[in-house]
C-alpha positions in Angstrom: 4.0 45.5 39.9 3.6 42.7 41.2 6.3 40.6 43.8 9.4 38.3 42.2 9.3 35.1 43.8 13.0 33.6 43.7 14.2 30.3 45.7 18.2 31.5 45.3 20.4 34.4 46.5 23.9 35.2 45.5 25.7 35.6 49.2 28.8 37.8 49.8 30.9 35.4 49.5 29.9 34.2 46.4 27.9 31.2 47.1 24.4 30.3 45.5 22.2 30.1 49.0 18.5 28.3 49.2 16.0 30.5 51.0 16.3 28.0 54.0 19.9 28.4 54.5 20.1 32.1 55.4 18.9 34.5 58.1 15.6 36.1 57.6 15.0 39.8 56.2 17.8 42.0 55.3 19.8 40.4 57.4 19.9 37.1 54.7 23.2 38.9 53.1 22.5 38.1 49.6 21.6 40.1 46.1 19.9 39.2 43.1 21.9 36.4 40.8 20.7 37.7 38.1 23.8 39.6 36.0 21.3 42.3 34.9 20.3 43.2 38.1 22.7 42.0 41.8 19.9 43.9 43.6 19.8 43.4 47.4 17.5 40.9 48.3 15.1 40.1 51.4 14.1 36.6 53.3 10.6 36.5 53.6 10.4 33.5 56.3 7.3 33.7 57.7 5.5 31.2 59.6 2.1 30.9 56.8 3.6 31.4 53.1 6.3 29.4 51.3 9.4 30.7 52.1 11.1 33.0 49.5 13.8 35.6 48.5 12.3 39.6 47.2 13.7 42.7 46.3 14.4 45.2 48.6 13.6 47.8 45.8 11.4 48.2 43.0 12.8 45.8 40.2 12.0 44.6 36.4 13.8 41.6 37.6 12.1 38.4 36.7 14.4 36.0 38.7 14.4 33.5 35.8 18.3 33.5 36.2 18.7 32.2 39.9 18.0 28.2 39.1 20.2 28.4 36.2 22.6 30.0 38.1 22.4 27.6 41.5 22.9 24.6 38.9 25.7 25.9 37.4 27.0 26.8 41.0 26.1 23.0 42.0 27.8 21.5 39.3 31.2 22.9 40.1 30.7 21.9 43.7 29.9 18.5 42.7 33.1 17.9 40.7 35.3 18.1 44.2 33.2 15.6 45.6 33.8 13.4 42.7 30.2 12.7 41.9 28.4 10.6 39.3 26.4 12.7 36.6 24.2 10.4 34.1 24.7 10.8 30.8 22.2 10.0 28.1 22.2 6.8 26.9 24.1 6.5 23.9 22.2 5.5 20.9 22.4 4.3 17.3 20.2 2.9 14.6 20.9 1.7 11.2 18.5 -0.1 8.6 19.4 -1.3 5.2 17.5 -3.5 2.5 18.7 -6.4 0.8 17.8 -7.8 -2.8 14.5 -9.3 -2.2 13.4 -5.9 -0.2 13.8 -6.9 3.1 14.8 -4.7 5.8 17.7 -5.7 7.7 17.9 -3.3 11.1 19.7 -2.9 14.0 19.9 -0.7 17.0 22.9 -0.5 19.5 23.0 1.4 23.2 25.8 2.1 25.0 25.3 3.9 29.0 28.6 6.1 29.6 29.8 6.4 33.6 30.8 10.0 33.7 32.2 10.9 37.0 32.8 14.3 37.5 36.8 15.3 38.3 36.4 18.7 37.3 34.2 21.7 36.2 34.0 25.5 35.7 31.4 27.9 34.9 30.9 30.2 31.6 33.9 29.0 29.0 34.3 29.7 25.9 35.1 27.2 23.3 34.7 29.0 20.5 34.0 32.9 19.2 30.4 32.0 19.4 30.1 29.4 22.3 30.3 30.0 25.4 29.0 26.7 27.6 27.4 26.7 30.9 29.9 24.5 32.8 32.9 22.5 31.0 33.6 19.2 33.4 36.4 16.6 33.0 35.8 13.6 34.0 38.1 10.9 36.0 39.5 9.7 32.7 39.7 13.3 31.7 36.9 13.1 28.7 35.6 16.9 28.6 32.2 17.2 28.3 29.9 20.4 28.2 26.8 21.0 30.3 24.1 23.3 29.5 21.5 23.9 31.6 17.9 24.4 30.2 15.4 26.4 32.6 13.7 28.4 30.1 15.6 28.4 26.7 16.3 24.8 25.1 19.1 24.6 22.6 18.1 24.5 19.2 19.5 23.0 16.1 21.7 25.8 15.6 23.2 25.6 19.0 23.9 21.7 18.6 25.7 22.4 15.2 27.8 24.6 17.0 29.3 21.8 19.4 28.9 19.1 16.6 31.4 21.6 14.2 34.0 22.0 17.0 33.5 17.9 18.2 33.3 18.9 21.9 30.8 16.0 23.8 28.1 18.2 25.2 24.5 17.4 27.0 21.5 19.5 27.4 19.9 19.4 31.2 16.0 19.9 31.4 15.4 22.0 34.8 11.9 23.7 33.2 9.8 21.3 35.1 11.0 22.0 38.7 9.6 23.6 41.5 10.8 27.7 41.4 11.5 27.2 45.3 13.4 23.2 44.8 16.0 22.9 47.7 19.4 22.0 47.9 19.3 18.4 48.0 16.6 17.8 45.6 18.2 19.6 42.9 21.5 17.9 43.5 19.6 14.6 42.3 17.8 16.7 39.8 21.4 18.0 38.1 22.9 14.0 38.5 20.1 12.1 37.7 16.4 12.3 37.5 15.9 15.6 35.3 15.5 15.0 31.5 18.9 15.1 29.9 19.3 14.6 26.3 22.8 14.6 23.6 23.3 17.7 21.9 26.4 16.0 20.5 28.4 12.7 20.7 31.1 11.5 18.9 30.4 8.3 20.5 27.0 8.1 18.5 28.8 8.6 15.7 31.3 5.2 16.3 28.8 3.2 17.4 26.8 4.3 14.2 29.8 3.8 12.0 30.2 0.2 13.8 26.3 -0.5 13.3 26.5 0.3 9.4 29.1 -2.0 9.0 27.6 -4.9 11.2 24.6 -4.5 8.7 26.4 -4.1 5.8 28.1 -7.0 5.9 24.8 -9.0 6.8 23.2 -7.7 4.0 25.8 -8.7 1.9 25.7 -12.2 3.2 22.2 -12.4 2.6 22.7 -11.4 -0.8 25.5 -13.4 -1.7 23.0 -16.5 -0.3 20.2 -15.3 -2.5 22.1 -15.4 -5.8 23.2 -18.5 -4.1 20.1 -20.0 -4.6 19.8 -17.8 -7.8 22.5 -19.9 -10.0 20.8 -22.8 -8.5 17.8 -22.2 -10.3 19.9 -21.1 -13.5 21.5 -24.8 -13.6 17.8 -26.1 -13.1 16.7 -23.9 -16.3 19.7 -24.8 -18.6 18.9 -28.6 -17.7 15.5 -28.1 -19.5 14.2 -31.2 -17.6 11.9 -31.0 -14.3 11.7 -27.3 -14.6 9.1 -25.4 -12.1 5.3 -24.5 -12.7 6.0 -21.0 -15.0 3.6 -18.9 -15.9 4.4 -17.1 -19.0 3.6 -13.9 -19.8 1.4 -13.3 -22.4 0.8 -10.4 -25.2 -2.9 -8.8 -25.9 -4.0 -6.9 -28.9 -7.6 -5.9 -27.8 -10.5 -4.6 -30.1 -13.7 -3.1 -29.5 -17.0 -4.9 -31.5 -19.6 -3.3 -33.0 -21.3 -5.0 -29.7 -19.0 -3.2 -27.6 -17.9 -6.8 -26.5 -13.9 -6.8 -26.2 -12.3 -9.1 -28.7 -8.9 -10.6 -27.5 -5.8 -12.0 -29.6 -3.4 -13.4 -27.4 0.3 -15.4 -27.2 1.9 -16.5 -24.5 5.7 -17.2 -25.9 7.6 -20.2 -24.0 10.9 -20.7 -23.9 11.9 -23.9 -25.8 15.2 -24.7 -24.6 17.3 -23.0 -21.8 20.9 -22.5 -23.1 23.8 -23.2 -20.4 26.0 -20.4 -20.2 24.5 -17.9 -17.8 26.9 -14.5 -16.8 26.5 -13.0 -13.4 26.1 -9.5 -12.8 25.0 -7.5 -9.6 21.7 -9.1 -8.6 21.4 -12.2 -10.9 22.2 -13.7 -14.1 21.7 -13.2 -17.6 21.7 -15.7 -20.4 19.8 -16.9 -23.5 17.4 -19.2 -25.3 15.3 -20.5 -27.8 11.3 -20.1 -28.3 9.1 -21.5 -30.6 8.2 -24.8 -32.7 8.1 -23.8 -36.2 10.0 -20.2 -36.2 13.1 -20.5 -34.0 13.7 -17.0 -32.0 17.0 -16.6 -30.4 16.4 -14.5 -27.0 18.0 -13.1 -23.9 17.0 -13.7 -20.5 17.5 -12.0 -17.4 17.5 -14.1 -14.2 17.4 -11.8 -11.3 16.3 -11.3 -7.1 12.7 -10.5 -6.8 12.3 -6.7 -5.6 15.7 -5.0 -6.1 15.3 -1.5 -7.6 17.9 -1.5 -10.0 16.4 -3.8 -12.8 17.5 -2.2 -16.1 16.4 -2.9 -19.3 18.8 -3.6 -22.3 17.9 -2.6 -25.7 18.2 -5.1 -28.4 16.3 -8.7 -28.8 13.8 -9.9 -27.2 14.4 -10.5 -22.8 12.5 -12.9 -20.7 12.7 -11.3 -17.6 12.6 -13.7 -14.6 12.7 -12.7 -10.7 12.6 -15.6 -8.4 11.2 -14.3 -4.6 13.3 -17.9 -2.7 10.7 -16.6 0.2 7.4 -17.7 -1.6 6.1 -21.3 -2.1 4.1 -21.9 -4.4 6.4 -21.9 -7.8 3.5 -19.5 -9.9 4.2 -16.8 -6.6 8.0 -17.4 -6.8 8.6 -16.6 -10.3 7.6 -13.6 -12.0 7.7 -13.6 -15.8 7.6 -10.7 -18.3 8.9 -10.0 -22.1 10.4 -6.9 -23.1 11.8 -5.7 -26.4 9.1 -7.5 -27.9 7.6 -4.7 -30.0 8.0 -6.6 -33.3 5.8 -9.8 -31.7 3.4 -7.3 -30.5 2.8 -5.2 -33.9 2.6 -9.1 -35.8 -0.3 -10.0 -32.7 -2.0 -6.6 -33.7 -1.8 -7.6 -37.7 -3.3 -10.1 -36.9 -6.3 -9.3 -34.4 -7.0 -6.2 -37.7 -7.3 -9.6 -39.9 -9.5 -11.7 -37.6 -11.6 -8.6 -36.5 -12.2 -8.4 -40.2 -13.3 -11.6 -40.7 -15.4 -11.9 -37.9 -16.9 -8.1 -39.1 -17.1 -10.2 -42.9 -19.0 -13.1 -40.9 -21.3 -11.2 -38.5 -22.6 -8.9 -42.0 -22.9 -12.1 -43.5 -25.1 -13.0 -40.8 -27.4 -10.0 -40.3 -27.8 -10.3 -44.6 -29.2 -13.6 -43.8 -31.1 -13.0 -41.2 -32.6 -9.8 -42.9 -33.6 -11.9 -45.6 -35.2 -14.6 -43.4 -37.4 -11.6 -42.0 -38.6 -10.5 -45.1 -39.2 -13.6 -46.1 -41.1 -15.2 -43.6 -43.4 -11.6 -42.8 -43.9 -11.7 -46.4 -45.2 -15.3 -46.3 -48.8 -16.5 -45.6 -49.5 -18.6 -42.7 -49.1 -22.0 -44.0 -45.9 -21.2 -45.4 -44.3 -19.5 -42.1 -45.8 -23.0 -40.5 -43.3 -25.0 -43.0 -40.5 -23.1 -42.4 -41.1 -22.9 -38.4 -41.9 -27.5 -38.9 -38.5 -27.2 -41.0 -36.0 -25.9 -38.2 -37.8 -28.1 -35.6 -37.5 -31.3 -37.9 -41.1 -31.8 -37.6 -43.9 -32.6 -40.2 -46.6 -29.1 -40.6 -49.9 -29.9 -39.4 -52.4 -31.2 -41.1 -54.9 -29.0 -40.7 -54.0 -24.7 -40.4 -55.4 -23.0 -37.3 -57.1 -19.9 -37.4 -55.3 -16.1 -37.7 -55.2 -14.1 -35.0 -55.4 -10.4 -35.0 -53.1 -9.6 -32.0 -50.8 -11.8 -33.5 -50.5 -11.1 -36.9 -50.2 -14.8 -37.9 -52.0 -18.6 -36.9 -52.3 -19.8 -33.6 -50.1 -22.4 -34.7 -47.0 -20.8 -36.3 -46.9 -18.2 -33.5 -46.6 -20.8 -30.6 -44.5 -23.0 -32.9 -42.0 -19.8 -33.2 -42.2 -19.1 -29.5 -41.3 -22.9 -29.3 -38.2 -22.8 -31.3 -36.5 -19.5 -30.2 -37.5 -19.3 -26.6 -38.0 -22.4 -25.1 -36.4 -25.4 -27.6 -33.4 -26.4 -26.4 -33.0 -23.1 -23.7 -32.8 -25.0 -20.3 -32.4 -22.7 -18.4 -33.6 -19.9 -19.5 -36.4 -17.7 -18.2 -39.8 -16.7 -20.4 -42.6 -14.3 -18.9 -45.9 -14.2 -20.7 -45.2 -10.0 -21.0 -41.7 -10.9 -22.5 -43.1 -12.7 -25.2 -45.8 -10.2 -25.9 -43.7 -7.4 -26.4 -40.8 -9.3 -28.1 -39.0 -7.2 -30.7 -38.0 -10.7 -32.6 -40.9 -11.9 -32.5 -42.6 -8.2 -34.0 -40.2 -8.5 -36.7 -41.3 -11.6 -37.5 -45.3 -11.1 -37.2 -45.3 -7.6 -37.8 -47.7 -7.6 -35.3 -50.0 -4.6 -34.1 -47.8 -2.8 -30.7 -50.9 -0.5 -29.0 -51.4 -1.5 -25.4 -54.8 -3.6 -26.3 -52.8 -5.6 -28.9 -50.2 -6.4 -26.3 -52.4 -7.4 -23.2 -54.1 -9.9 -25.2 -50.9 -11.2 -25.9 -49.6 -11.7 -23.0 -53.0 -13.4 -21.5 -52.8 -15.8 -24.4 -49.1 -16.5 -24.3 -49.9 -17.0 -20.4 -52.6 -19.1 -21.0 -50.0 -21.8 -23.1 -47.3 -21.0 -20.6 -49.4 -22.1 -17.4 -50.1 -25.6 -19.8 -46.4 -26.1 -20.4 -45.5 -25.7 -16.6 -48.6 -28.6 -15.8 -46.7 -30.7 -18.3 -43.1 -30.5 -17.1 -41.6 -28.0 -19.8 -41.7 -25.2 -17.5 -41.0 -24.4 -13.7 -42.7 -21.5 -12.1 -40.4 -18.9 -10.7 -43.0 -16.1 -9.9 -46.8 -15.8 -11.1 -46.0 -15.0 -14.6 -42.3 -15.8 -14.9 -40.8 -19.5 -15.5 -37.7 -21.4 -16.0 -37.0 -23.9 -19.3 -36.7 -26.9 -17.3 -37.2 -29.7 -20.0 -37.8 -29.2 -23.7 -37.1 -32.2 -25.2 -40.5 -34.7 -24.5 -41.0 -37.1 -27.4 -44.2 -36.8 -29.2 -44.5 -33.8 -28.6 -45.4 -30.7 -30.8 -45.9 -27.3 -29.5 -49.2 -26.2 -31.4 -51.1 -28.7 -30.0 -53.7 -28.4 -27.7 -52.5 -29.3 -24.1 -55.4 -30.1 -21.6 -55.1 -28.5 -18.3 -53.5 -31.3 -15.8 
């Protein structure tokens, strides 16, 4: 078994003795502190090792006791000498948030003198709490001491000296030296050990004090914001000079055949501002008029920006306005939104259903006519696709008809003409490759031309060929070796099937 080390005997007469204030060996005149064991005990003084108290006899004693039991001790010694024991600071905090969502905090600290008149050992304050020392002080406040070498109060410990309101602090001796002397735990116990509340009523006044310090600031600032608040109702109901208001507006969205969102939208204003406004917790309420041709009586609700407690009321239809004083800019200090506006919204959806109707009518329309263009102009010989192509560019056919080309399915004239008009006529802008145009669907249903890889690479060499004359003349700019840019389409005299001479 191996040897208890202890720093503190219990002598005969009753005292708590350090190892360096007795005799050495047996002769020391002290037993075990501990209540479990009051073994005798034996100075081991020697002249190499730390100095140290054992047990005469074979013991299960772990000596944990003795500090606890020599600060208790020092405690009630200190209290005749009228000594000055720090207490923890005495701390509160209190936070509250105002309209606009502000935090309004405070903190207050309070450092109690506490100088000790009076203390005893091991009483009991209630059937289940016994403390380690009870001191008075020189204005007889009581106040508990425990002492924490190896167990620390818990919560349920603190609730027991919060429920019977008796003041009552928590020492911290787990950090000291087993074999600390006299003197240096002296200024452990009084000052320099970690002490902390395990409860104060004081906490609880300066709290209560706090929360109404805050409260009442709060409530200034409040009353200032709706303040301001009627303020900017008078503005409203004066309908003249009003701010920069961005008003809220209602979507009905549909989905095109395209998959290209199609938008309806109204954005309701508020004609005229009436003047009676009501207050009620965190603004005002009042009413008005929107629209030109349909007058709409509404509600409005002018209220602080970020409060929680906006509620909705059923019935017509509310412009909702919260005004943030904090912000600028008037579009960032007002924040507009409709509600109770399901009727406006189901007439907005009536009528995206008509308009996406219309526009399904007019795109049908569209494809018929452009169908029928198709067939007519792959049914049609060359000369006659040449008139039609000389028709939409407002120019005169040629004279003469160029030859038919295979890979092309129609004249050397009517296919450049057709590249002319929907590629490059009037497309600034817009970029061409010589492979685009050979493998251009459009262009296929127009020509019905042959698709194998053969037909297509003569294609593209020819429709490169006519591109690389078109970027010498201007028309064109070069963005990579077979890709360009429209850059200028509209040269005078010009036509697009004739032959351009390499510049």
């Amino acid at each position: 078994m191996l040897e208890v080390k202890i720093a503190w005997g219990l002598s005969a007469d009753g005292v708590m003795r350090h190892i360096s204030e007795v005799k050495n060996g047996k002769a020391c005149g002290c037993v075990c502190p501990s209540p479990n064991c009051s073994s005798p005990l034996i100075a081991n003084q020697g002249a190499i090792k730390t100095h140290y108290f054992s047990h005469q006899t074979n013991t299960s004693c772990s000596g944990e006791s003795a500090l606890h039991l020599a600060a208790k001790q020092l405690l009630e010694n200190l209290a005749s000498e009228k000594a000055v024991l720090l207490l923890p600071k005495v701390h509160a905090e209190y936070s509250k948030v105002d309209m606009l969502g502000e935090i309004v905090e405070g903190s207050s600290v309070e450092h109690i003198r506490f100088e000790l008149k009076d203390a005893k050992q091991e009483v009991r304050l209630s059937d289940s709490l016994i403390a380690d020392v009870l001191s008075k002080s020189s204005t007889n406040e009581e106040l508990a001491i425990e002492i924490f070498v190896t167990n620390s109060k818990d919560e349920l410990g603190e609730g027991k000296y919060r429920y019977i309101q008796v003041n009552a602090i928590e020492i911290d001796l787990s950090g000291l030296s087993w074999n600390i002397n006299r003197d240096d735990l002296k200024d452990a116990v009084l000052k320099t050990a970690p002490r902390r509340w395990l409860y104060c009523n004081k906490i609880a006044e300066l709290y209560i004090k706090l929360k109404q310090d805050i409260d009442n600031e709060v409530d200034r600032i409040n009353q200032s914001y709706l303040a301001n608040l009627y303020d900017i109702a008078q503005l409203f109901s004066s309908n003249t000079n009003l701010p920069s208001l961005t008003w809220p507006s209602l979507v009905a969205r549909r989905l095109q055949i395209n998959s290209s969102d199609f938008i309806e939208s109204r954005s309701p204003k508020v004609k005229c501002f009436n003047k009676v406004w009501v207050p009620f917790d965190y603004g005002f309420s009042g009413t008005a008029i929107v629209g030109d041709k349909k007058i709409v009586n509404v509600d409005v609700v002018l209220f602080v920006k970020g409060n929680n407690k906006k509620t909705i009321p059923k019935g017509k239809p509310t412009l909702f306005i919260g005004y943030d004083e904090r912000k600028t800019a008037d579009y960032n200090k007002f924040d507009l939104r409709w509600e109770n506006v399901e009727l406006w919204q189901q007439k907005l959806e009536r009528i995206a259903d008509n308009k996406m109707v219309q526009m399904q009518n007019v795109a049908f329309e569209k494809d018929q006519m452009i169908a029928t263009f198709v067939q007519r102009f792959r049914a049609a010989n060359d000369n006659v696709k040449m008139q039609m192509i000389c028709q939409k560019l407002g120019l005169s056919p040629p004279k003469q008809e160029s030859k038919h080309n295979y890979y092309w399915n129609t004249s050397w004239d009517v296919w450049k003409s057709t590249v002319w008009f929907y590629k490059i006529h009037n497309n600034e802008g817009y970029t061409i490759s010589s492979w685009g145009i050979a493998d251009d669907s459009w262009l296929e249903s127009l020509f019905g031309f042959p698709i194998d890889n053969k037909a297509s690479e003569a294609r593209r060499k020819m429709a490169g060929s006519w591109l690389k004359k078109l970027y010498h003349l201007g028309i064109l700019r070069r963005i990579s070796w077979s890709e360009y840019e429209v850059e200028n389409s509209k040269l005078e005299n010009f036509v697009p099937w004739q032959y351009i001479r390499k510049l």
